[in-house]
gemmi code that builds the backbone of each chain (N, CA, C; Angstrom):
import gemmi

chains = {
    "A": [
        ("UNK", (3.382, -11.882, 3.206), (3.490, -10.437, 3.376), (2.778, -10.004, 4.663)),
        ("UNK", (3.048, -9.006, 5.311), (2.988, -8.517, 6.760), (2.337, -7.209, 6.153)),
        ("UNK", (0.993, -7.159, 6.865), (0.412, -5.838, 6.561), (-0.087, -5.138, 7.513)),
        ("UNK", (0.493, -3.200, 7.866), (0.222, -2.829, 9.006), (-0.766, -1.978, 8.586)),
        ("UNK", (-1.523, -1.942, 9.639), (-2.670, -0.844, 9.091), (-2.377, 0.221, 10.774)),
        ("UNK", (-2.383, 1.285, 10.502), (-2.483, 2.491, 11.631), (-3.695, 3.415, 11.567)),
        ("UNK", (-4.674, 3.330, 10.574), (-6.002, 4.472, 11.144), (-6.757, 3.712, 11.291)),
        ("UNK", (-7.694, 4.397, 12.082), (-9.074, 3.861, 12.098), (-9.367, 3.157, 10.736)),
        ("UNK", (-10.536, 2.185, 10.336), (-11.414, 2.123, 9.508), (-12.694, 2.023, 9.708)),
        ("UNK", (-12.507, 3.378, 11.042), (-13.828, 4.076, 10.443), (-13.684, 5.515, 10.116)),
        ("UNK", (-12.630, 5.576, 9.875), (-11.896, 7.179, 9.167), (-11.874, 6.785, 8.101)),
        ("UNK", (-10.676, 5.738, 7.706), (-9.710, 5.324, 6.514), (-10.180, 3.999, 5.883)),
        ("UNK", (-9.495, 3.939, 4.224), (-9.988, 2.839, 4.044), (-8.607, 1.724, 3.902)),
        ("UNK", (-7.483, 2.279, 4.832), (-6.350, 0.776, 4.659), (-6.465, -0.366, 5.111)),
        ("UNK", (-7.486, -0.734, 6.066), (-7.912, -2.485, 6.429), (-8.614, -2.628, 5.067)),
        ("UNK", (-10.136, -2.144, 4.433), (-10.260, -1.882, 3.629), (-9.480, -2.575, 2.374)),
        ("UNK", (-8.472, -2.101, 2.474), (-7.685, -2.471, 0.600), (-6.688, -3.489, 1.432)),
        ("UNK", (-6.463, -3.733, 2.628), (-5.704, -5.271, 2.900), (-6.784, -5.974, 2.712)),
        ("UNK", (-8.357, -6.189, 2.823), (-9.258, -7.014, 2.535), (-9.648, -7.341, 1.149)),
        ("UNK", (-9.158, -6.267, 0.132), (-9.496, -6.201, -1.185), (-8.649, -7.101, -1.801)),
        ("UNK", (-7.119, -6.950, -1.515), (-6.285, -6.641, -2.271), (-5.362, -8.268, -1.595)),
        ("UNK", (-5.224, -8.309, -0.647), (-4.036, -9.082, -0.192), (-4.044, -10.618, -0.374)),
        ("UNK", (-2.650, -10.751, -1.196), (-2.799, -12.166, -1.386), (-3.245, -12.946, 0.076)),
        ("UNK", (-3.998, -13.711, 0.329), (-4.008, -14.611, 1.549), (-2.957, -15.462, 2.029)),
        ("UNK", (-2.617, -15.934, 1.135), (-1.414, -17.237, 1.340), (0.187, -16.234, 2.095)),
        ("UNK", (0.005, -16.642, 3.190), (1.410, -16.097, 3.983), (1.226, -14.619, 4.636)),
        ("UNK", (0.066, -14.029, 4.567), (-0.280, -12.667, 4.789), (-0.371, -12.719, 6.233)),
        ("UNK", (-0.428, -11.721, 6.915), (-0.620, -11.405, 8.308), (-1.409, -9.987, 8.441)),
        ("UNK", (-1.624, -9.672, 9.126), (-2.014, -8.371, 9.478), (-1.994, -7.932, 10.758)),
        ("UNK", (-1.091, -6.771, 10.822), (-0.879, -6.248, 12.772), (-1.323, -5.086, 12.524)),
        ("UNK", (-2.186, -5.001, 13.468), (-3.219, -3.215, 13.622), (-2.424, -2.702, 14.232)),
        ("UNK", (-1.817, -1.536, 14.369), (-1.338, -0.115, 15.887), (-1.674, 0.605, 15.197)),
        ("UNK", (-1.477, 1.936, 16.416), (-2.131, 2.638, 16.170), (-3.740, 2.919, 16.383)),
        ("UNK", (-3.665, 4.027, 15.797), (-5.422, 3.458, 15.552), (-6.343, 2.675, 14.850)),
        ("UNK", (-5.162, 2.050, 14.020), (-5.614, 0.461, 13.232), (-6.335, -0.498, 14.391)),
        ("UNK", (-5.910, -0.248, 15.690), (-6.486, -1.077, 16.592), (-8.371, -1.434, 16.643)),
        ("UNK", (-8.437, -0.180, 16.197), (-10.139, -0.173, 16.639), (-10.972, -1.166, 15.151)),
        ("UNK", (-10.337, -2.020, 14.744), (-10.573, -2.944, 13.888), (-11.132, -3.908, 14.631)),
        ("UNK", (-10.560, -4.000, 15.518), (-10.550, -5.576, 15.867), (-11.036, -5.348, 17.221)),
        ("UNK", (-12.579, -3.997, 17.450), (-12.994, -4.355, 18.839), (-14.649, -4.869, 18.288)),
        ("UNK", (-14.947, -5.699, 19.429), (-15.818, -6.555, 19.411), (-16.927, -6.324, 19.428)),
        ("UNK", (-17.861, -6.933, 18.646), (-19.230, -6.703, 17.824), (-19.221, -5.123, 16.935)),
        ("UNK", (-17.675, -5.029, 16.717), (-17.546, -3.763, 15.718), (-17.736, -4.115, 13.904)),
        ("UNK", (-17.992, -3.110, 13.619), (-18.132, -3.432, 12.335), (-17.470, -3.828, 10.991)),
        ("UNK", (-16.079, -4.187, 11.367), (-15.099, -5.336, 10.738), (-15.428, -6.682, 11.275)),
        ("UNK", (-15.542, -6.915, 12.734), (-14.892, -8.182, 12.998), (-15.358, -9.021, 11.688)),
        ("UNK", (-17.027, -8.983, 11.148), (-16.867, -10.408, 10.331), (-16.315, -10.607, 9.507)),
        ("UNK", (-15.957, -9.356, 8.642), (-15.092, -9.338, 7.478), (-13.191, -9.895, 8.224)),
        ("UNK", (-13.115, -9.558, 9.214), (-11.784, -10.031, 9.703), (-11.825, -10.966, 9.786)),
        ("UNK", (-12.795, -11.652, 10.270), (-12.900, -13.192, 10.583), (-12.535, -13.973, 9.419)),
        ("UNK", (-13.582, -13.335, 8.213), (-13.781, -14.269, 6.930), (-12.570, -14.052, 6.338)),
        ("UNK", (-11.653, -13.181, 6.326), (-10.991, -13.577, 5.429), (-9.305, -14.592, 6.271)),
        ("UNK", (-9.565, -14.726, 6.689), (-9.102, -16.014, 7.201), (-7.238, -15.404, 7.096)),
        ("UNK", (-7.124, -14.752, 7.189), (-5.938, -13.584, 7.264), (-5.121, -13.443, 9.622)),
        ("UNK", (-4.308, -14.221, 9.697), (-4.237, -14.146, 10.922), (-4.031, -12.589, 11.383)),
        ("UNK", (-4.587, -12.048, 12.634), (-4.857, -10.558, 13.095), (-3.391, -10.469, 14.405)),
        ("UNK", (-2.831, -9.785, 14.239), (-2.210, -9.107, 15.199), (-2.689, -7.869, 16.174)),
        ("UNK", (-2.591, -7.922, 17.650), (-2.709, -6.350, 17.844), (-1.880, -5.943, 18.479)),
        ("UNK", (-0.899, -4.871, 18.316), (0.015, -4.119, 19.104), (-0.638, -3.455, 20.709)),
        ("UNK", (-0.684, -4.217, 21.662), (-1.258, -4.307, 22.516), (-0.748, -2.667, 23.226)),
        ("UNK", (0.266, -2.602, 23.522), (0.510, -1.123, 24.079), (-0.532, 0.055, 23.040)),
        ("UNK", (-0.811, 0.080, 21.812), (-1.739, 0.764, 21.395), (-3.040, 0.635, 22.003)),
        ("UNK", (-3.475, -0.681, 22.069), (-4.421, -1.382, 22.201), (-5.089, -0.789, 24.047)),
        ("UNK", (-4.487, -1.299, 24.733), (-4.162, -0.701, 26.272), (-4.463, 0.794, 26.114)),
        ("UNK", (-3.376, 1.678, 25.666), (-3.860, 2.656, 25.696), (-5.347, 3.599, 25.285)),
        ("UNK", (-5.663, 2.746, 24.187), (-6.779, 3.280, 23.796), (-8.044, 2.481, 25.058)),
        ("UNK", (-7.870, 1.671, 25.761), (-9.039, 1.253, 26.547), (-9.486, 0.148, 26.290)),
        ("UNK", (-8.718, -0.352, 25.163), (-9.682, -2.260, 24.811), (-9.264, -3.352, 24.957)),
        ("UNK", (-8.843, -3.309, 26.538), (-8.171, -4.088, 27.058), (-9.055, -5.203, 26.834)),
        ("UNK", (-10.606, -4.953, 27.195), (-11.783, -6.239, 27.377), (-12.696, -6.239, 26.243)),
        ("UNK", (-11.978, -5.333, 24.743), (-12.923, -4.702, 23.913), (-12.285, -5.299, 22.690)),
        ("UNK", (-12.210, -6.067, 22.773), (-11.416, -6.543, 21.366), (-11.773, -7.842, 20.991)),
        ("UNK", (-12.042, -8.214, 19.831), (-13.291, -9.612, 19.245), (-12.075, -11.237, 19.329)),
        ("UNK", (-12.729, -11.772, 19.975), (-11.595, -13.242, 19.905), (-10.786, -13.742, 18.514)),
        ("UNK", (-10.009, -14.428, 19.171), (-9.056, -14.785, 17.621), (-7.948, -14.033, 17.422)),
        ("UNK", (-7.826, -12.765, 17.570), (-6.911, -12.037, 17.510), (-5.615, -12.434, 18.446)),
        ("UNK", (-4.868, -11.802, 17.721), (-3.022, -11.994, 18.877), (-2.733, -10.927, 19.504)),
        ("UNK", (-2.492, -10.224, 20.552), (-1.879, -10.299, 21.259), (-0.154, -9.716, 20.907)),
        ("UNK", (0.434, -8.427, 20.378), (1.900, -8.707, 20.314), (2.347, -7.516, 21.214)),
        ("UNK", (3.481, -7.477, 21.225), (4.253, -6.166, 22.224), (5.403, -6.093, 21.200)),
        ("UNK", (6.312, -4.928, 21.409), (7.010, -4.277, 20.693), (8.150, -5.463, 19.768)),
        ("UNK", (8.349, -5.953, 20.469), (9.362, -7.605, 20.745), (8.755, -8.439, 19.699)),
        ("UNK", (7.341, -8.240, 19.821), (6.438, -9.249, 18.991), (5.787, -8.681, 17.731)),
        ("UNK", (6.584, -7.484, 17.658), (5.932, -6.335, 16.209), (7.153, -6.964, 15.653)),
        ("UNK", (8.559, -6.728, 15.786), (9.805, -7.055, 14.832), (9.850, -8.067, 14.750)),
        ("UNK", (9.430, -10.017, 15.782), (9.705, -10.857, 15.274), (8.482, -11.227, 14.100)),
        ("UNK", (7.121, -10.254, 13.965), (6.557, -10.327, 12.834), (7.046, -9.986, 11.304)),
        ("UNK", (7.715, -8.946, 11.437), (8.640, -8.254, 10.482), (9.632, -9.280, 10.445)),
        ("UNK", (10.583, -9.932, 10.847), (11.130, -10.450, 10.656), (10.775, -12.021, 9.702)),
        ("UNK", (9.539, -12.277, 10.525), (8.966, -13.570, 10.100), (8.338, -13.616, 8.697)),
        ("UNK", (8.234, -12.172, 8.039), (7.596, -12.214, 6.922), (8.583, -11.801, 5.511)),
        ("UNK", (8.512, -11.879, 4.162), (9.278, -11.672, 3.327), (9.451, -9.746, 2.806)),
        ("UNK", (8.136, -9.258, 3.172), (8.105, -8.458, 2.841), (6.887, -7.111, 3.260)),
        ("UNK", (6.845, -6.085, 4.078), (6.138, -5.469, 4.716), (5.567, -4.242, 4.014)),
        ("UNK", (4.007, -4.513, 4.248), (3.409, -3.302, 3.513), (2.449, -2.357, 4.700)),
        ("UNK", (2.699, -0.904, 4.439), (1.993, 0.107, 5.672), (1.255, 0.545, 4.951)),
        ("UNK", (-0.191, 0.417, 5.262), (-1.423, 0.970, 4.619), (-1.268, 2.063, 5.391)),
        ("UNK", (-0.776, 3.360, 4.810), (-0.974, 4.654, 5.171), (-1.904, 5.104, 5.019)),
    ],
    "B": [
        ("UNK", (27.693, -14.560, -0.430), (26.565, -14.222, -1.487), (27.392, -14.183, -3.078)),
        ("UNK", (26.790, -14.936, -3.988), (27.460, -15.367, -5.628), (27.596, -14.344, -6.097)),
        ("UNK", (28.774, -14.276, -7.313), (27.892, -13.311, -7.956), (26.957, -12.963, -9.117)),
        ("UNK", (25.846, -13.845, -8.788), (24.668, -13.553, -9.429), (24.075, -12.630, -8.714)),
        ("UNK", (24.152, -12.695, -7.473), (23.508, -11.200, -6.643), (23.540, -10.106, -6.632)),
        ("UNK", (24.927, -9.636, -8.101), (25.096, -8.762, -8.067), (24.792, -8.018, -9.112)),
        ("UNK", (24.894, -6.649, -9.490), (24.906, -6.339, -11.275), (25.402, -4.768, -10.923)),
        ("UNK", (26.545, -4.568, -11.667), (27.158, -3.367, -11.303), (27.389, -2.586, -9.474)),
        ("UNK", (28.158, -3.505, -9.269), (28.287, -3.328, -7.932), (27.482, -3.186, -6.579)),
        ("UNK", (26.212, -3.761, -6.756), (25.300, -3.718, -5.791), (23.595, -4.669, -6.592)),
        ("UNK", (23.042, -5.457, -5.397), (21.816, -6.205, -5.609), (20.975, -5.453, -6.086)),
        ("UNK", (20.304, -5.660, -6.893), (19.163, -5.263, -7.654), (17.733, -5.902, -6.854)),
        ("UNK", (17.246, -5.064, -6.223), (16.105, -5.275, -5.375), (14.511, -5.311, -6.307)),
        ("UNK", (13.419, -5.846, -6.384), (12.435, -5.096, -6.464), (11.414, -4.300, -5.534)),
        ("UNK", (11.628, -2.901, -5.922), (10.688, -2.242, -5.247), (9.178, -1.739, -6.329)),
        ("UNK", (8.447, -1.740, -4.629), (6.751, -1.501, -5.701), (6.509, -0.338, -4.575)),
        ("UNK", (6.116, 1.278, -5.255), (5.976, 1.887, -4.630), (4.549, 1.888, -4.740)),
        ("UNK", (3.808, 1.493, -3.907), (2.104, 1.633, -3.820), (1.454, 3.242, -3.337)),
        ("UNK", (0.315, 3.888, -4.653), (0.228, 5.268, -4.467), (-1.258, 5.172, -3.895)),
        ("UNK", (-2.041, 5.437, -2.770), (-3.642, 5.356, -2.775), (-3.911, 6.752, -1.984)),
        ("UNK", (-3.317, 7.708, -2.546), (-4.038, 9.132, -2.050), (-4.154, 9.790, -3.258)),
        ("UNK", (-5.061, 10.846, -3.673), (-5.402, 11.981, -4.332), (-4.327, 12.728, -4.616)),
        ("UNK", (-3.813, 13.647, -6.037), (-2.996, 14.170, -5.971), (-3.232, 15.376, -5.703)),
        ("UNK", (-3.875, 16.038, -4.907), (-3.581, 17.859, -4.320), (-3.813, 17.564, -3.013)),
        ("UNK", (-5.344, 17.254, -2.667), (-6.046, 17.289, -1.040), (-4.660, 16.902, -0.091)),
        ("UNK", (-3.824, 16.105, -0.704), (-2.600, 15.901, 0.363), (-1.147, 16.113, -0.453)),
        ("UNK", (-0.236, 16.026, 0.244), (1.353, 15.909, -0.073), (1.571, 14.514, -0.714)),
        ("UNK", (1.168, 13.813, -0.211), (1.725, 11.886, -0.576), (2.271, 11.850, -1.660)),
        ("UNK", (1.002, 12.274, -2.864), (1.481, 11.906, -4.161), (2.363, 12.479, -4.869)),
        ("UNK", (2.799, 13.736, -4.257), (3.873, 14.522, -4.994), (5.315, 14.017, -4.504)),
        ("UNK", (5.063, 13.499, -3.075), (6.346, 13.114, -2.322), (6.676, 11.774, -2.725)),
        ("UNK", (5.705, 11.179, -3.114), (5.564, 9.807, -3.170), (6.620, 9.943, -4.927)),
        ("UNK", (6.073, 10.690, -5.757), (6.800, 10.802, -7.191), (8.175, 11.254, -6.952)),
        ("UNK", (8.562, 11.917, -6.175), (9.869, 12.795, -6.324), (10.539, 11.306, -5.514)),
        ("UNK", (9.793, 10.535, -4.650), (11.149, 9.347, -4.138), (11.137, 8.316, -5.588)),
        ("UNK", (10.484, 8.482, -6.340), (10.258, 7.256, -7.717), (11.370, 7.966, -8.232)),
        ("UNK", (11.333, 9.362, -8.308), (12.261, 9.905, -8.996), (13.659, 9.415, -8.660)),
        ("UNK", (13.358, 9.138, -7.445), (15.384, 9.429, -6.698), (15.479, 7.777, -6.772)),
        ("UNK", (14.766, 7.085, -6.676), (14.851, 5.842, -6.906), (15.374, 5.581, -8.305)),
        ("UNK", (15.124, 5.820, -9.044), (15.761, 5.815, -10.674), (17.519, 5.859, -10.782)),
        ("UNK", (17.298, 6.602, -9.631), (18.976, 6.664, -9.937), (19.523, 5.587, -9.062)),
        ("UNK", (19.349, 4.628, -8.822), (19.861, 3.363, -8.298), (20.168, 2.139, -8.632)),
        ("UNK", (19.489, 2.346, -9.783), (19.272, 1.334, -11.242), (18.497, 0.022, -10.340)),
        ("UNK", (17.376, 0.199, -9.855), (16.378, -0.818, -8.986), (15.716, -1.458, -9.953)),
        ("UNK", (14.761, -2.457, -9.431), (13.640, -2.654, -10.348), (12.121, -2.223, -9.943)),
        ("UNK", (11.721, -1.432, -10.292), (11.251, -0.265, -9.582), (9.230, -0.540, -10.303)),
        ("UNK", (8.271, -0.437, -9.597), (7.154, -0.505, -10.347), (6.709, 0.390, -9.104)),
        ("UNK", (5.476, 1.192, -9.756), (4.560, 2.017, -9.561), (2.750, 0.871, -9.721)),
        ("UNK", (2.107, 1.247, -7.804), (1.082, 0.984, -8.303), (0.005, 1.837, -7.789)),
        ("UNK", (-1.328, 1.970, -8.155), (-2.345, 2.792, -7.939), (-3.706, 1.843, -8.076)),
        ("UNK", (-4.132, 2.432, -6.614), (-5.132, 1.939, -6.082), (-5.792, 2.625, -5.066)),
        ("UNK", (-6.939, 2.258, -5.007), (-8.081, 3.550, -4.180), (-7.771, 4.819, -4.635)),
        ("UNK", (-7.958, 6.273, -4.156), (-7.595, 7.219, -4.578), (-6.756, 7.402, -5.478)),
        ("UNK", (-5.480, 7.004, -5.198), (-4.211, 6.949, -5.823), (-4.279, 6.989, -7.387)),
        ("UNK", (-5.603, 6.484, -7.581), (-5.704, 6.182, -9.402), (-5.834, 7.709, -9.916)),
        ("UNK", (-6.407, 8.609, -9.327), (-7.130, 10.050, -9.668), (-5.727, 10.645, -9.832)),
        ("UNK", (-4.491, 10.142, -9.420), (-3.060, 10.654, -9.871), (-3.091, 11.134, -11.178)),
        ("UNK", (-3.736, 9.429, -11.979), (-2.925, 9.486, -13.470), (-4.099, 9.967, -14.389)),
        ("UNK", (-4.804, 10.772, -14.104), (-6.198, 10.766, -14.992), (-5.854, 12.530, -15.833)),
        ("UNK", (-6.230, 12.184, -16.983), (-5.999, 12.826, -17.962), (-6.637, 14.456, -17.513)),
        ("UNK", (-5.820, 15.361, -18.179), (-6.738, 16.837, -17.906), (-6.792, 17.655, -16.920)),
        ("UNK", (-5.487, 17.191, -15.823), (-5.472, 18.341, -14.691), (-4.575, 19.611, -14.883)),
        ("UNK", (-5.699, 20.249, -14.654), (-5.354, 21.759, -15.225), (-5.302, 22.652, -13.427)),
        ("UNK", (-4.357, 23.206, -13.075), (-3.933, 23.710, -11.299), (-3.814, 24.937, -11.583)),
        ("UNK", (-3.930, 25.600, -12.814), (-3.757, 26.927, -12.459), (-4.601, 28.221, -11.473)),
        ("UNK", (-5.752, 27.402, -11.520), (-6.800, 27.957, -10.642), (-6.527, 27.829, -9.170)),
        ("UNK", (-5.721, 26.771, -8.461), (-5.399, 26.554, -7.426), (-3.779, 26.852, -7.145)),
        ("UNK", (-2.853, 27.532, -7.982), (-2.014, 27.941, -7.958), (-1.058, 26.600, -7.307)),
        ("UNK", (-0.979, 25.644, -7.449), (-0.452, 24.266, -7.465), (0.543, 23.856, -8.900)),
        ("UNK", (1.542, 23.082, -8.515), (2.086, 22.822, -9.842), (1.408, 21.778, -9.751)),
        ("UNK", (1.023, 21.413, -11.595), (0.986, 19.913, -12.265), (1.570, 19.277, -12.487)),
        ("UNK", (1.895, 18.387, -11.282), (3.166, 17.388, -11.707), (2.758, 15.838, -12.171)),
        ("UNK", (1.216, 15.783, -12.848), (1.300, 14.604, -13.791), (1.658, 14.369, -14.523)),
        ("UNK", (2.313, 15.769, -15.931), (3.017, 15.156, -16.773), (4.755, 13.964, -16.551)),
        ("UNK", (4.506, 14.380, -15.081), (5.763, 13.316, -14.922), (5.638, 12.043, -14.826)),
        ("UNK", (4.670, 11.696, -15.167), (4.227, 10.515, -14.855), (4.566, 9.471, -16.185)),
        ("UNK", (4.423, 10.933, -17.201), (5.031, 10.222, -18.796), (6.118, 10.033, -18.494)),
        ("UNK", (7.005, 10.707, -18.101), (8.564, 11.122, -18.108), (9.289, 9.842, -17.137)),
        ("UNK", (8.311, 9.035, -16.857), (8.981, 8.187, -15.790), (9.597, 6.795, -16.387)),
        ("UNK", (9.121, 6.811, -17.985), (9.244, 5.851, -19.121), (10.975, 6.442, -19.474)),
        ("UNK", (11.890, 7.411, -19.069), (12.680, 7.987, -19.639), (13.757, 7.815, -18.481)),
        ("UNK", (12.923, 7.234, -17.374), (14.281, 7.158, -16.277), (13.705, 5.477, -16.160)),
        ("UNK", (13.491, 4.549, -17.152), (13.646, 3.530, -17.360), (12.597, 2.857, -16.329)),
        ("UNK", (11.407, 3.603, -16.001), (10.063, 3.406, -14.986), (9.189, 3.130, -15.679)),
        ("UNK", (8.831, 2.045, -16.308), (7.542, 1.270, -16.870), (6.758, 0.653, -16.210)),
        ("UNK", (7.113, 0.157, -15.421), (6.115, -1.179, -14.736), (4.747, -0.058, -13.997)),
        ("UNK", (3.837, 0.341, -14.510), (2.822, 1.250, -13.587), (1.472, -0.014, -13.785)),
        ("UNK", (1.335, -0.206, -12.601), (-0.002, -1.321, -12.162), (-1.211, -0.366, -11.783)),
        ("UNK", (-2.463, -0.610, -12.121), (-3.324, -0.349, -12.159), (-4.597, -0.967, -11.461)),
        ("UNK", (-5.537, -1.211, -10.192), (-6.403, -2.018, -9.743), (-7.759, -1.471, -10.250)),
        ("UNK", (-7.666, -2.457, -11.193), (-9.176, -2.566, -11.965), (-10.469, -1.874, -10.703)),
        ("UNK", (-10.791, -2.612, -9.692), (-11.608, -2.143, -8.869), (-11.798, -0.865, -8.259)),
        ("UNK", (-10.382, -0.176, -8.463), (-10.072, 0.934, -7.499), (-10.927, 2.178, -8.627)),
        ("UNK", (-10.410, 1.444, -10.050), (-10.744, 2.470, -11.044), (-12.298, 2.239, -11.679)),
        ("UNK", (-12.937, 1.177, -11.306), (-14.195, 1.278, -11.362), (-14.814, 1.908, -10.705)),
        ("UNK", (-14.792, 1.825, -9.097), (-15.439, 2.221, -8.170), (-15.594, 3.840, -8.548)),
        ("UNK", (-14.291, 4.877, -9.254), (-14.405, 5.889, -9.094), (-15.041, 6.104, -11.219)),
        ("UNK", (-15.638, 5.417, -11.430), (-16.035, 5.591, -12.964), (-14.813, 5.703, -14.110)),
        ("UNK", (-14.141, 5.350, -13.498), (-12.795, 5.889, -14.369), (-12.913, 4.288, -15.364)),
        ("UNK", (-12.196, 4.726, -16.892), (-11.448, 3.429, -17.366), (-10.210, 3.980, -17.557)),
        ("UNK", (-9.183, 3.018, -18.374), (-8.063, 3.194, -18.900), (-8.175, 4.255, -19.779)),
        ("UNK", (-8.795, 4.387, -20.455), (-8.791, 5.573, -21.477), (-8.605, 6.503, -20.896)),
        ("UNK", (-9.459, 6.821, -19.303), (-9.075, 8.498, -18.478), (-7.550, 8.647, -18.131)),
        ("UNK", (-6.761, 7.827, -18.291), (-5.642, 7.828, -17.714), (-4.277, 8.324, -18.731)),
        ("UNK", (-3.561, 9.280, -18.335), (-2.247, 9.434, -19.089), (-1.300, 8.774, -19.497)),
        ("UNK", (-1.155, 7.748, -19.008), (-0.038, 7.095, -19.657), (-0.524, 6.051, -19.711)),
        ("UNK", (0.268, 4.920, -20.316), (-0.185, 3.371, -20.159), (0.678, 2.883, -19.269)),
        ("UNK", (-0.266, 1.870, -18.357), (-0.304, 1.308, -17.555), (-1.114, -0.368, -18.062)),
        ("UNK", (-1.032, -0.999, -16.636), (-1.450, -2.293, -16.741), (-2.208, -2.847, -16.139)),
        ("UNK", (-3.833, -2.850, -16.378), (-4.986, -2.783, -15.205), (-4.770, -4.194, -14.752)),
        ("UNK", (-5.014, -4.274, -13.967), (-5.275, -5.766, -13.051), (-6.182, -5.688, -11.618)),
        ("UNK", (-6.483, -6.877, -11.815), (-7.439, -7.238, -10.689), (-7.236, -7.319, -9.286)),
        ("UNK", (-7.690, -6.968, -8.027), (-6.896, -6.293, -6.772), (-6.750, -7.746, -6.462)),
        ("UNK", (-6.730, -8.891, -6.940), (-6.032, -10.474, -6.626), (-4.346, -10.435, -7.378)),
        ("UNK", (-5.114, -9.945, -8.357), (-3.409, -9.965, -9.203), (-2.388, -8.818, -8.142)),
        ("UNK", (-3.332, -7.709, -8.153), (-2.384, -6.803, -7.772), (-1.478, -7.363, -5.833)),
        ("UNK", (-2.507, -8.051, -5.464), (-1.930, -8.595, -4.284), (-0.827, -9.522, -4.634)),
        ("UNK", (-0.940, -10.181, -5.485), (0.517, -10.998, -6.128), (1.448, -10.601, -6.044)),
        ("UNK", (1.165, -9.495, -6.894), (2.303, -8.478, -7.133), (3.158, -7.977, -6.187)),
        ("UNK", (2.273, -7.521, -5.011), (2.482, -7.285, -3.797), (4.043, -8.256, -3.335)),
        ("UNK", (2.825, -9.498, -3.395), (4.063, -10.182, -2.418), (5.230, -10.449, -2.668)),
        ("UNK", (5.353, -10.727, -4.273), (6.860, -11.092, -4.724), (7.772, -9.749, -5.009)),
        ("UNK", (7.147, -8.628, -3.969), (8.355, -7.665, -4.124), (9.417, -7.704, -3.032)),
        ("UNK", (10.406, -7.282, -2.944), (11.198, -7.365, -1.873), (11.166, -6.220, -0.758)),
        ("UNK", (10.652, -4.643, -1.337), (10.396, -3.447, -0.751), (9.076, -3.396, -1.294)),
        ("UNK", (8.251, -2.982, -0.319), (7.128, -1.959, -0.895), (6.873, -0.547, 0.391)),
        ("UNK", (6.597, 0.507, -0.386), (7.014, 1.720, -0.237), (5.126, 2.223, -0.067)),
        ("UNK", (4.408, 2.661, 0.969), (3.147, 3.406, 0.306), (3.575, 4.535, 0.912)),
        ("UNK", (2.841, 5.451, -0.674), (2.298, 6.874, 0.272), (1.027, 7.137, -0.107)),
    ],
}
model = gemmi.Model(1)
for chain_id, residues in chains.items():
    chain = gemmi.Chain(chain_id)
    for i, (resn, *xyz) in enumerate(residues, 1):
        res = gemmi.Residue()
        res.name, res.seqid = resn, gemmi.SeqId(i, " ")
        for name, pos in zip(("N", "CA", "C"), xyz):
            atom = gemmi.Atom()
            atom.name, atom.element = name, gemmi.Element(name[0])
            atom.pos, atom.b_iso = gemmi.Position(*pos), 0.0
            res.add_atom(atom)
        chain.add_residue(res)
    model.add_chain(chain)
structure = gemmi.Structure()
structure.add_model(model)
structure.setup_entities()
């Protein structure tokens, strides 16, 4: 399962309940939006992102725009618009933490 | 495609509509019920789940007349009548807020936010609001 998260979590709690909740086995997770600010560095997810061993996507045109071009914690991917649908595609079934 | 794929002229999908907002402070949960609603008429296989906020949907005793809001939890019974049983429940979501099963209107099926990720995956749609 492919899980998108779009707010902050430091607003919202949808990274939050993908960390609670998501089976691991086959899961993904792509931040846009402002899901992006998950995955900037020495922020206060990365370790929980790390640990749960869940591969990280970031929709980089979000990512860019917001400024974290050099702000974002290692490990993470890297996708562009091209690389949002062959995620969707690659997975059985897509969930949007609204 | 066989036709086992089929049952009255079209695939029978499962959808899990996942609910994790409050029912007044926002729209979600009312919008979120009226598509369960329209979903019924598709003859799907259709489950309802609640988690984080979303649980404060089904909790017994909301009275809106003070806020001039309709109460649209009793539909939540009524969803057993358009052939909508499957309502999942995350044990954690409903601890965290003191709640048990007993606060809740209808029956449902608590499970653990591992189970409920299961659940998750072997659906074919999932829907949040």
């Amino acid at each position: 399962m492919l899980h998108i998260v779009n707010k902050s979590p430091f607003d919202a709690n949808g990274l939050a309940g993908v960390l609670r909740v998501a089976n691991k086995d086959g899961a993904a997770l792509l931040l846009i939006e402002d899901g992006v600010y998950a995955a900037v560095k020495n922020g206060a997810n990365e370790a929980a992102l790390k640990a749960s061993g869940i591969p990280v996507y970031v929709l980089q045109p979000d990512s860019d725009a917001r400024g974290l071009q050099t702000r974002l914690m290692d490990g993470v991917s890297m996708v562009d618009y091209g690389g949002f649908v062959d995620l969707v595609a690659a997975h059985s079934n897509v969930q949007s933490w609204l | 495609m066989s036709d086992m794929d089929f049952e009255e002229g079209g695939a029978v999908k499962k959808f899990m509509f996942v609910n994790r907002k409050a029912p007044y402070g926002t729209i979600y949960a009312l919008e979120g019920l009226e598509v369960v609603l329209i979903s019924a008429a598709f003859d799907q296989d259709v489950s309802l789940a609640f988690l984080d906020d979303g649980v404060f949907q089904l909790v017994k005793g909301q009275k809106t007349d003070g806020v001039e809001m309709k109460n649209f939890s009793p539909t939540y019974r009524a969803l057993e009548g358009y052939d909508i049983e499957k309502l999942y429940v995350e044990r954690e979501s409903l601890e965290a807020r003191g709640l048990s099963e007993d606060d809740l209107l209808v029956d449902v099926q608590v499970m653990s936010a591992a189970e409920m990720g299961a659940m998750m995956t072997e659906q074919d749609v999932v829907i949040t609001f």
